[in-house]
N, C-alpha and C positions, 0 to 999 in steps of 0.2 A: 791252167786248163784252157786248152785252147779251144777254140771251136770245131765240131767234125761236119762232115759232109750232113748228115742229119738234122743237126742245127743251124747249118745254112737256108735249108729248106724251109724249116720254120724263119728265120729271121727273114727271109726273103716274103713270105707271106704275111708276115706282122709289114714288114714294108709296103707291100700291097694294099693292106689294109689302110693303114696310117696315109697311103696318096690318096685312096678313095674317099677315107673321112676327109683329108683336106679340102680335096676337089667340093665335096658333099656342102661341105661348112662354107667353101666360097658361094657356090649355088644359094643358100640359105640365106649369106649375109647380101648378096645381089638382089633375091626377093624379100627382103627386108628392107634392105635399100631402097626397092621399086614403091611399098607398101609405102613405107615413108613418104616419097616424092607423089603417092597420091595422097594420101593424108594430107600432106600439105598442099597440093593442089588444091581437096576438094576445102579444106580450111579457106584458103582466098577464095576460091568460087564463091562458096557459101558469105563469105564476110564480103564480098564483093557486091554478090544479089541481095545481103539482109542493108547494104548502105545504099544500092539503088534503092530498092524497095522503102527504105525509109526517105529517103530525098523524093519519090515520089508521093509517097504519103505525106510530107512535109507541103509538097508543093501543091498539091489537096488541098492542105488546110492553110496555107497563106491564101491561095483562091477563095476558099470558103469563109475564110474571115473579112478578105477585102469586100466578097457578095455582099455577106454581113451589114458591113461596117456600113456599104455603099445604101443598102437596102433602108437599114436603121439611123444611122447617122446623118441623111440628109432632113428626114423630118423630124428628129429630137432636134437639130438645127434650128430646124421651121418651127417647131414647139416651143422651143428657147427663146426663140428671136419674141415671138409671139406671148408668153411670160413677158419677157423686158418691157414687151408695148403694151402689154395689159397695166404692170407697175407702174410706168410712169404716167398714162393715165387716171388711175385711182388717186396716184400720188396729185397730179395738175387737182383734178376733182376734189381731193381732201381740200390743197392749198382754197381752190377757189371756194370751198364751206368754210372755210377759217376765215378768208377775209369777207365773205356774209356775213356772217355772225360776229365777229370783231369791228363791222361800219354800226354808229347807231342808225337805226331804225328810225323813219317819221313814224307818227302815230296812224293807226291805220285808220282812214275811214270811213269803213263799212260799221266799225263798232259806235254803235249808239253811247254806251255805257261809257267811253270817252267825254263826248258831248252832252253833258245835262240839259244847255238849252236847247230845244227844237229850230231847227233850220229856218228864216224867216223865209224862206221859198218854198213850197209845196211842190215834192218830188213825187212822180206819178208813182204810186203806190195803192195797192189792192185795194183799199177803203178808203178815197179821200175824206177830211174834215170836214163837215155838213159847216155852210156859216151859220153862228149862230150869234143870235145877239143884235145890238145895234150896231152899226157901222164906227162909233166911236168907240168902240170895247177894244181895251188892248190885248196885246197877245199871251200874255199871261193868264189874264182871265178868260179868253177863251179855251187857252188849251186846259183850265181845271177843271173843265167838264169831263174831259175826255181821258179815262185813266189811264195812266203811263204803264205797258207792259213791264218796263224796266224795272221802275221804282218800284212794283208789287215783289219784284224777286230780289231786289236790295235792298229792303225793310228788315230791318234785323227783329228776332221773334221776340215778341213781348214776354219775360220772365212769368212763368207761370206761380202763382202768389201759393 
């Protein structure tokens, strides 16, 4: 069966059709193409401005930490330093009460309670010793008139019976 004039006409317009979907399909796949090549544009745009934008935020906070560091770091220094020289101070001070207290001591003194007998020289004191007696009295028995503050408070207490 061959084909008649009739069905040329039709095949001829199935033809028509079939160039203008072609044509139609390249149009489409062109602006998908195009859609594409902005998608991927705006992709690097966008990935371009989020890595500037991060590098200057970056660059933000290295300034802001150096301010930081500049601002705090110079007097935690001075603080430090200032620690160090306080410790070895205390530490000199401890040494030099150690070797205080580790030299012996003279006796001091001001403490009567050391010396039992009384000073043969009369030191200017609030109530001197009135003389009493004759000029040949010795100094023992003059001072036993005059009762010894001391000795009343180092009397040990008599047992009560």
């Amino acid at each position: 069966m061959p084909f008649g004039s009739g069905d040329r006409a039709q095949l001829k317009q199935i033809l028509d059709q079939l160039t203008r979907l072609t044509t139609e399909i390249a149009a489409i796949k062109q602006q998908v193409a195009d859609q594409q090549h902005t998608l991927d544009q705006i992709r690097h745009d966008t990935a371009a401005a989020i890595n500037s934008g991060l590098a200057d935020i970056r660059s933000v906070a290295r300034d802001a930490m150096a301010r930081t560091t500049d601002l705090v770091g110079g007097p935690l220094t001075q603080v430090s330093n200032e620690i160090v020289a306080l410790r070895s101070a205390v530490t000199q001070i401890d040494g030099q009460l150690r070797a205080t207290t580790s030299q012996p001591t003279a006796a001091p003194e001001t403490a009567p309670a050391a010396d039992p007998e009384p000073s043969s020289q009369p030191g200017p004191g609030p109530d001197p010793d009135p003389v009493s007696g004759a000029v040949g009295e010795s100094e023992t028995e003059a001072d036993t008139t005059r009762p010894d503050r001391l000795s009343c408070e180092r009397r040990p207490a008599s047992p009560t019976p």
